[in-house]
Every structure is written in C-alpha cells, then in structure tokens.
C-alpha positions as CSV (number, residue, x, y, z in Angstrom):
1,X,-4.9,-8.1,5.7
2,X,-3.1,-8.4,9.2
3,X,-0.4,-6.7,10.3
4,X,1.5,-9.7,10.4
5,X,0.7,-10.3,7.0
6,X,1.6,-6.8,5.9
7,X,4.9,-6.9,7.5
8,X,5.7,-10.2,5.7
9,X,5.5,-7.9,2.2
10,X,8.0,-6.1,3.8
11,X,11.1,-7.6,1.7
12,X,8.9,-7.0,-1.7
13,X,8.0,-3.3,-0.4
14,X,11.9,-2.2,-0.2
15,X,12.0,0.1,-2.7
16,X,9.3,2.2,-1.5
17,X,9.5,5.1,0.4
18,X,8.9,5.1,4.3
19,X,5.8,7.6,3.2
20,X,4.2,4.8,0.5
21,X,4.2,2.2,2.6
22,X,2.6,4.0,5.7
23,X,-0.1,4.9,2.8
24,X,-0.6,0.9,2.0
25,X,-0.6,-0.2,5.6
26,X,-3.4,2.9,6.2
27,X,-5.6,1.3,4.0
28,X,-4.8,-2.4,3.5
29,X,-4.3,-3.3,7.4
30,X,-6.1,-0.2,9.1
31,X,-9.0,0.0,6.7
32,X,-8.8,3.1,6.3
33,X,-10.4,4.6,3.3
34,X,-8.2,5.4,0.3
35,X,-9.8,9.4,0.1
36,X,-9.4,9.6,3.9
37,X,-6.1,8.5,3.1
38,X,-5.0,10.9,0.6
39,X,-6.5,13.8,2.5
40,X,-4.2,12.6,5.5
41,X,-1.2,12.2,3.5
42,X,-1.9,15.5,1.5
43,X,-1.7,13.7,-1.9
44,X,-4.2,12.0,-5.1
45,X,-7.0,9.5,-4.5
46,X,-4.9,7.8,-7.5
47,X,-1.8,7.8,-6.2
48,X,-3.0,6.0,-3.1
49,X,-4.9,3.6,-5.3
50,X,-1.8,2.8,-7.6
51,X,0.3,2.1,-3.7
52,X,-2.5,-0.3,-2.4
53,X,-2.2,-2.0,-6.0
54,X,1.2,-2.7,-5.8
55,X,1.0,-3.3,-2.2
56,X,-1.8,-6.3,-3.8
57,X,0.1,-7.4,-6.4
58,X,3.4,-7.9,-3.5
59,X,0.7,-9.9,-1.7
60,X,-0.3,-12.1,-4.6
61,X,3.2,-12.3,-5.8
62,X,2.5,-10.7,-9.0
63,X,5.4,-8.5,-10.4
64,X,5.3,-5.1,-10.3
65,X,3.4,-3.6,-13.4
66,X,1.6,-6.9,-14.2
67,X,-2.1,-5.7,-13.2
C-alpha cells in the first residue's frame, strides 16, 4: 500500500491510537516486518497482526470484526 493510500484510511483509522496506527503504517506502507515491528514497538507479534488486519479490513471496507 502507498502512503497515499494509507492516509486515505485515515477517517476509518480514527479510533485508534496515534501508537496503532504508526504500527500499521510500519508494516503495510514501509514493509516492515510484523516481528521487527513488535520488537520496535515493545509489544506482541499478535497484537501487530490483529492492527494490520484491521488496518486491511479499513482498506477493503470491511467492518471492523468481520474477518
């Protein structure tokens, strides 16, 4: 994804924290991996895989908890 594209999601990503969405941009714009990712943000390989699923299902216009 672009980082165009990624700031489009912005008005679907406003509940999430600051934190969360620098996590999704890491990995769905920067490519970043998501363990690389959790060791950087000092958290779970899951929770950065359940951020870059919502950040997907914003993308895809699928509501949140539909995956």
């Amino acid at each position: 994804m672009t980082s165009s594209e990624f700031d489009a999601l912005q008005p679907r990503l406003y509940r999430l924290a600051p934190e969360t969405i620098a996590i999704a941009r890491a990995v769905l714009v920067e490519g970043e991996s998501q363990s690389f990712v959790a060791e950087r943000f000092n958290t779970t390989r899951q929770r950065v895989h359940g951020i870059v699923q919502r950040g997907e299902a914003a993308a895809n216009n699928v509501p949140a908890g539909w995956g």
